[in-house]
C-alpha positions as CSV (number, residue, x, y, z in Angstrom):
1,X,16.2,28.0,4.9
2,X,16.8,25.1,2.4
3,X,14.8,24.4,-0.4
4,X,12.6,21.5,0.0
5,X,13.2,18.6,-1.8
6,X,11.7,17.9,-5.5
7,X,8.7,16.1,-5.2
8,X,9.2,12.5,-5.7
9,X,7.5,11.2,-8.5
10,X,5.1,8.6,-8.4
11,X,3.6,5.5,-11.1
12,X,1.4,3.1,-10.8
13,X,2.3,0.1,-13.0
14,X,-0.8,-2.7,-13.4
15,X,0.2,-6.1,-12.4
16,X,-0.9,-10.1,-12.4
17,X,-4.8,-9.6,-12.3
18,X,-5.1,-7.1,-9.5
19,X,-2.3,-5.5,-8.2
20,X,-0.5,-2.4,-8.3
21,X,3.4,-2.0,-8.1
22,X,4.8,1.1,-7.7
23,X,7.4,2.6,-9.2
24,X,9.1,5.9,-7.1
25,X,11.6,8.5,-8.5
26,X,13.4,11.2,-7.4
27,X,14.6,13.4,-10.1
28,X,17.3,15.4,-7.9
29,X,19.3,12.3,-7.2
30,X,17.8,10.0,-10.1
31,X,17.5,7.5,-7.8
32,X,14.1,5.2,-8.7
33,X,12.4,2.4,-5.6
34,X,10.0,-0.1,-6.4
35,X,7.4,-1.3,-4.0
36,X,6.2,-4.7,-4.0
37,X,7.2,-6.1,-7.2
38,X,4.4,-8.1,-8.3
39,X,6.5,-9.3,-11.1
40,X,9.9,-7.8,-13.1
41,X,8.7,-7.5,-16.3
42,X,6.3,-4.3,-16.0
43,X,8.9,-2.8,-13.8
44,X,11.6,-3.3,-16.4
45,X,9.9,-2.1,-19.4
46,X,8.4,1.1,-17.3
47,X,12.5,1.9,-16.0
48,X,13.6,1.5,-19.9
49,X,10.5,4.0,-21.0
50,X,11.8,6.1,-18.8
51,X,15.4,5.7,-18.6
52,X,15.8,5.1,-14.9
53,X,17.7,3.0,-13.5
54,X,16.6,1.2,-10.4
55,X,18.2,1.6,-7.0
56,X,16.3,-1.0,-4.7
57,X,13.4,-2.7,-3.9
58,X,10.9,-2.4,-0.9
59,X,8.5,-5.0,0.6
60,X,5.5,-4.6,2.8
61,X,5.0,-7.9,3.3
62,X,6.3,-11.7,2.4
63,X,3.2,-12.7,-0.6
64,X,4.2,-13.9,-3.6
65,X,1.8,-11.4,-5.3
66,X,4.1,-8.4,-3.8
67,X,7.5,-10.4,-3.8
68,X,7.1,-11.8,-7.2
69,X,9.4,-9.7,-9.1
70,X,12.5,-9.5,-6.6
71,X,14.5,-12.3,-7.7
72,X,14.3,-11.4,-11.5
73,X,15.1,-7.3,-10.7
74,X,17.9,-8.3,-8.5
75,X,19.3,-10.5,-11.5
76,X,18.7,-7.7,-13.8
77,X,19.9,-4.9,-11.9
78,X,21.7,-5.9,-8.9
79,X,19.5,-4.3,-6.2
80,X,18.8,-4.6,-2.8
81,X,15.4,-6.0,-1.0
82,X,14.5,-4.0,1.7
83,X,11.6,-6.0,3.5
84,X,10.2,-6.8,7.2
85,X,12.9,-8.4,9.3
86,X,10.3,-10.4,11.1
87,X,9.2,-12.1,7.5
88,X,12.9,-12.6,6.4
89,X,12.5,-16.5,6.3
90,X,9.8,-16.4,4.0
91,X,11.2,-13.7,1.5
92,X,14.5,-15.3,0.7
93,X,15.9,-12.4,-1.5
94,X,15.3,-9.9,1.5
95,X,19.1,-8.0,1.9
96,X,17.9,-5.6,4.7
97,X,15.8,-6.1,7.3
98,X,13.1,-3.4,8.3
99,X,11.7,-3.0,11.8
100,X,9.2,-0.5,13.6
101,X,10.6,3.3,13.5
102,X,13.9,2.2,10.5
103,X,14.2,5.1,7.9
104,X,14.3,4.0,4.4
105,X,15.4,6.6,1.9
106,X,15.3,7.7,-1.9
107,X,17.7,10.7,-2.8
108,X,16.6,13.2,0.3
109,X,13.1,12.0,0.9
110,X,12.8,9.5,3.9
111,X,10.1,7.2,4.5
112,X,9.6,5.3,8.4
113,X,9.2,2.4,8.6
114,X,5.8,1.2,10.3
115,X,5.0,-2.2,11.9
116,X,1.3,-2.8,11.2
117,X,1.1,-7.3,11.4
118,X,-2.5,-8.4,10.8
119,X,-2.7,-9.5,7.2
120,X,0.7,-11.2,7.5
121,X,2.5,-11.5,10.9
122,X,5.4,-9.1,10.1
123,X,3.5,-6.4,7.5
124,X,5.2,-3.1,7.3
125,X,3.9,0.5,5.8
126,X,6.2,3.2,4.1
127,X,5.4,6.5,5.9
128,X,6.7,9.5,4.0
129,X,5.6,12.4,6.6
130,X,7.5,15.0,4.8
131,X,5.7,14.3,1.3
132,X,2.6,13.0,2.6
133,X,2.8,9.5,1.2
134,X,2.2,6.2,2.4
135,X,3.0,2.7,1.0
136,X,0.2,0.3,2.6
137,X,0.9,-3.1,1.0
138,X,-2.6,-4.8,1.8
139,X,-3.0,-3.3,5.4
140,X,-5.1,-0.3,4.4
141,X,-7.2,-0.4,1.0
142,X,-9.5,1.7,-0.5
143,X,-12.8,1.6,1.2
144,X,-11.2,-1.6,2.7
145,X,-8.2,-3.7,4.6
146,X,-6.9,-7.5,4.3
147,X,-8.0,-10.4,5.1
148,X,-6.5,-11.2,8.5
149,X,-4.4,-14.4,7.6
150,X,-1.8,-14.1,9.9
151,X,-2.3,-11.4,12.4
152,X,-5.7,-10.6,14.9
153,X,-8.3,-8.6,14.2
154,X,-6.6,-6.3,17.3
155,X,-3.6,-6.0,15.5
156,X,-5.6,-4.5,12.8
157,X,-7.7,-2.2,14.9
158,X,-4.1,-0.6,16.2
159,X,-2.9,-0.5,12.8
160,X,-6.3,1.3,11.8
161,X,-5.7,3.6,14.5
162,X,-2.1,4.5,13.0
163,X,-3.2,5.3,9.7
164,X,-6.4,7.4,10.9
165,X,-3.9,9.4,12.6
166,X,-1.9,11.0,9.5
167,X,-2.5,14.1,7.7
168,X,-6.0,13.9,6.2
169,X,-3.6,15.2,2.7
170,X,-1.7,11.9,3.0
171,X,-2.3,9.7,-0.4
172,X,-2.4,6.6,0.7
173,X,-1.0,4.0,-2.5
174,X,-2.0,0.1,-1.4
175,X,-1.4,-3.1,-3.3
176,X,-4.4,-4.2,-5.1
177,X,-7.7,-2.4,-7.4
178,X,-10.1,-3.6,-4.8
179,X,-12.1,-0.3,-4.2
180,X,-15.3,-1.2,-6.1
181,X,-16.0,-4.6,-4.7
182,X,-14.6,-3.0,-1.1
183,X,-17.4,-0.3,-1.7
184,X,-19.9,-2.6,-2.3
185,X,-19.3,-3.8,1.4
186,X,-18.9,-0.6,2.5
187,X,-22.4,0.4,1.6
188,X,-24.2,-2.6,3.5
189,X,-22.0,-1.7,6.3
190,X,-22.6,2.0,6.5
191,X,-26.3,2.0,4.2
192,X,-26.6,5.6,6.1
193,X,-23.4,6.9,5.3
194,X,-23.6,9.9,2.3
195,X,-20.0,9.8,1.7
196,X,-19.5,6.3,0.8
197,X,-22.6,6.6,-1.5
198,X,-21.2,9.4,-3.1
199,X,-17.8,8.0,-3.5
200,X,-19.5,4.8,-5.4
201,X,-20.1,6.9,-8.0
202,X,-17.7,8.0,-8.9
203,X,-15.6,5.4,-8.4
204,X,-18.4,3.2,-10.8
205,X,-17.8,5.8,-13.3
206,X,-13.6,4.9,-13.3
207,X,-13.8,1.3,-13.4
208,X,-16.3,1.6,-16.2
209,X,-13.9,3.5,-17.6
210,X,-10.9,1.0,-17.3
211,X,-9.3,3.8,-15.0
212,X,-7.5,3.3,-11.3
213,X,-9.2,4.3,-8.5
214,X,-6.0,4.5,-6.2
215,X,-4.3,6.2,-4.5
216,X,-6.5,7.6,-1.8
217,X,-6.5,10.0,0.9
218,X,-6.4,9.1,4.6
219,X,-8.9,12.0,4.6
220,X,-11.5,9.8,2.2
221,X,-10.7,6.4,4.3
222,X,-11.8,8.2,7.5
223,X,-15.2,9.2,5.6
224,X,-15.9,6.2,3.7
225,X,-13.8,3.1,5.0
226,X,-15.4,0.2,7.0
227,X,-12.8,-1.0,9.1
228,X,-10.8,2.5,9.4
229,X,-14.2,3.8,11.2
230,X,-14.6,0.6,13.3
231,X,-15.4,1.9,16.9
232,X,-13.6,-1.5,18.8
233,X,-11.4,-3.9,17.9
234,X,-14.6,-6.5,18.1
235,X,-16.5,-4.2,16.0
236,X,-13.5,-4.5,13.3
237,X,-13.5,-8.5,13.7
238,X,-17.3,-8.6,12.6
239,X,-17.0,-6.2,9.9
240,X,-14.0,-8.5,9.0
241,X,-15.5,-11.2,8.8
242,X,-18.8,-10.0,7.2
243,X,-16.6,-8.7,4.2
244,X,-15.2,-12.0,4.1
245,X,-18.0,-14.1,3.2
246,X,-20.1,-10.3,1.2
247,X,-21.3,-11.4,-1.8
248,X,-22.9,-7.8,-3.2
């Protein structure tokens, strides 16, 4: 039987006000992936800490807030974008168009590719089974999910239904350091639910701290997340639209 593969490793590089870029290496082959490039800069200075060098770029989805950074990385490294084919007009520095069920990989490691439109029309997820990790752009948050500015809240419900379905062990690494004001939704939402009063503690103690609260667990989203438990599609859209306008 073959070895498995080296685990990738994983870092979380702060960005604009909110968001999280990640930066993905594999030390067998040296290759290194970003995800959603808020900007260049902290990807630059975290590859020249490191000494990696970096081997392409994956989108989840067309926002300038995740798509920031392609245009100077491509200059200074001369990588491809790998992003959704169905948002290709919008993210002019896409090289590679990604589509349900595509395999993207880094060294041996493979993630697939899935479709899951709601927040924007052509959204994608990284999936890798084998290592138990999966890239949610701003479809699946802690203790939350985006704002539905393109896509139905339908869409999302299927989408939910996708994610709820991996390993309860999957981490689950999403654009933005929303979980504290997504909890404070969560508890009006679910005001009998233990776990999501539990998890506010401690994720209260991190933020006063300074510290991250992501990645998650699809095993903690199933417990504590609003629109991951949603029974119905309808029941998703209030919920939706109730976090929209939450002021707790």
């Amino acid at each position: 039987m073959a070895a498995a593969a080296p685990a990738l490793e994983v870092v979380r590089l702060p960005a604009l006000s909110d968001n999280y870029v990640w930066l993905l290496h594999d030390p067998a082959s040296g290759e290194t992936v970003v995800v959603d490039p808020a900007e260049a800069p902290p990807v630059l200075d975290a590859l020249a800490e490191r000494g990696w060098s970096l081997t392409a770029i994956w989108n989840t989805h067309w926002h300038g807030d995740h798509t920031g950074g392609n245009a100077g990385l491509k200059e200074a490294m001369g990588v491809p974008v790998f992003a959704p084919a169905a948002e290709a007009a919008k993210i002019p520095t896409l090289d590679h168009g990604l589509a349900e069920g595509d395999t993207v990989r880094i060294g041996e490691h493979g993630a697939t590719v899935l479709e899951v439109p709601a927040h924007t029309a052509g959204h994608i997820a990284f999936h890798f089974a084998d290592d138990a990790l999966l890239f949610s752009g701003d479809m699946l948050f802690a203790m939350g999910a985006g704002r539905l500015f393109e896509g139905t809240a339908a869409q999302m419900y299927a989408a939910m239904r996708r994610f709820e379905a991996l390993p309860d062990a999957t981490q689950v690494f999403c654009g933005h350091e929303y979980t504290q004001s997504n909890g404070g939704y969560a508890l009006a939402a679910e005001p009998g639910n233990a776990a999501i009063a539990e998890r506010m503690v401690e994720v209260d103690r991190l933020r006063a701290a300074g510290e991250p609260t992501v990645p998650t667990t699809i095993g903690l989203e199933r417990a504590t997340n609003p629109f991951l438990r949603a029974s119905s599609p309808e029941e998703l859209a209030a919920r939706r639209q109730a976090k929209d306008s939450f002021r707790g």
